[in-house]
N, C-alpha and C positions, 0 to 999 in steps of 0.2 A: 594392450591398448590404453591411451591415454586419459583422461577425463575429459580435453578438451576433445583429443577424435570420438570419442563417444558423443560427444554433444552434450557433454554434462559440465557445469561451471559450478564454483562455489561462490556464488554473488555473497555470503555470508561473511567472507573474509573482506571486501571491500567496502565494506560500510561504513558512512564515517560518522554515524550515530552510535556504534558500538565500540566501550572505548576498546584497545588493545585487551588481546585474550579474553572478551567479555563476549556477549550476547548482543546478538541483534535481536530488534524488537520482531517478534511474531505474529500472526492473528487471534491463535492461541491465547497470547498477551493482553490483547485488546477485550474492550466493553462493547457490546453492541452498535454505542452509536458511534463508535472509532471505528469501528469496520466499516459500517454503512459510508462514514465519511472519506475512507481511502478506497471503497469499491468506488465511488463516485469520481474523486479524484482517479483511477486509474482509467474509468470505464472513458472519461471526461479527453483523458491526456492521450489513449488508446485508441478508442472508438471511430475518429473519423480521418476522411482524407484532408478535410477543410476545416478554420475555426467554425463557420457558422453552421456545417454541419455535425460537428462535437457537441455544440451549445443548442442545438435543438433535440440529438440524443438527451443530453442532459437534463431539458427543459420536461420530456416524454416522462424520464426517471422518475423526477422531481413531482410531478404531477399524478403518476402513479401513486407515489408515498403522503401525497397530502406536504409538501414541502415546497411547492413551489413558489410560497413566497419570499422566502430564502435566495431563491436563484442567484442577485443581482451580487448578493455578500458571499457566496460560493463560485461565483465567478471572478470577483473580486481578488478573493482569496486564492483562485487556482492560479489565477493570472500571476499573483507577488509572488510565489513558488517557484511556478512553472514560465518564465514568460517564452514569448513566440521562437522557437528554435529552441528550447529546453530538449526536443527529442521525445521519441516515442519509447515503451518500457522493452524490454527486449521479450518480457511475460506478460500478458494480464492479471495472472491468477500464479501469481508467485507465493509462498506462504512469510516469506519473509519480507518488510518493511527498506525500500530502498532510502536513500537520506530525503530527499526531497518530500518522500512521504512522512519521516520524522519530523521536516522540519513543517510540513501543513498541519500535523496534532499539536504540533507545540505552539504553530502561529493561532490556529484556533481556538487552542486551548487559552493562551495570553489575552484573543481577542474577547472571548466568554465571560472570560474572571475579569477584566473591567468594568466599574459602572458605567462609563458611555461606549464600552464595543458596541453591543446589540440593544438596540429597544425594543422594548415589548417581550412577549415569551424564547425562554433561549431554544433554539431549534436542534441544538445536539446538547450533549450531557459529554464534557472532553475532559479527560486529564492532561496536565505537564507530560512532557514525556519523561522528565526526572522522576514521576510518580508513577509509571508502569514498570512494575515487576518485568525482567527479564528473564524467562525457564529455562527458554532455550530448547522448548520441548517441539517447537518445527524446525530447525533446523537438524533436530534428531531424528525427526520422524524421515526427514528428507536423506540423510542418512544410510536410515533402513534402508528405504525404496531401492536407494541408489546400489545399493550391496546387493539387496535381491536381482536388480537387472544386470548384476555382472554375475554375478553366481550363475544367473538363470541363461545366460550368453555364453558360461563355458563348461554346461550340462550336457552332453551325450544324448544326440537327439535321440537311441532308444528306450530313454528312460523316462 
């Protein structure tokens, strides 16, 4: 059986944030508030059937975290990224960083490190994406998995 008749893809190989033979960026990879910012972004791009009910999921997030006043520069931001017909993720909770997600840590991260991106207190803490270490330690991890569910699919059911 195939990887793709299994239902299993290597999204890893099609990144175009990783150069050739290199590493895609991971979660692993990431700082806290890079995560928070690509759970948002995915939950943002994912989440609904319509824009204005994406953006009031969003708005819920935001307001839980004490972030909402952020909103209007995160939507801003998702919108130059992602705009309308960008498409939904084929995961939510993939472990690895699709380009689009690279290129929102790198926009925010550009917009951060400016004196006039943001006024006031900055609302994430972002690296370059040039400046994240790549381990490559989910894409190994996903690996494993994948090996365990084929092992474990041509195991002898009395065993």
């Amino acid at each position: 059986m195939s990887r793709s008749e299994n239902g299993d893809t290597d999204r890893a190989d099609s990144f175009s944030g990783a150069e050739p033979g290199g590493e895609p960026i991971g979660f692993s990879d990431l700082e806290p508030d890079e995560v928070l910012l690509v759970s948002l972004f995915r939950g943002w791009r994912h989440g609904a059937p319509t824009t204005a009910v994406a953006v009031h999921m969003l708005s819920i997030r935001l307001r839980n975290l004490d972030y909402y006043q952020y909103m209007d520069l995160l939507l801003d931001v998702f919108e130059r990224i992602c705009p309308a017909g960008c498409g939904r993720p084929e995961q939510i909770e993939h472990p690895l960083l699709v380009p689009e997600e690279e290129a929102l840590i790198g926009h925010m991260a550009a917009l951060l490190h400016q004196p006039e991106g943001v006024t006031g207190a900055r609302p994430f803490s972002v690296r370059p994406v040039a400046a994240i270490a790549r381990s490559g330690r989910d894409r190994l991890e996903m690996m494993i998995a994948r090996s365990y569910r084929l092992v474990h699919a041509r195991l002898p059911v009395g065993l």
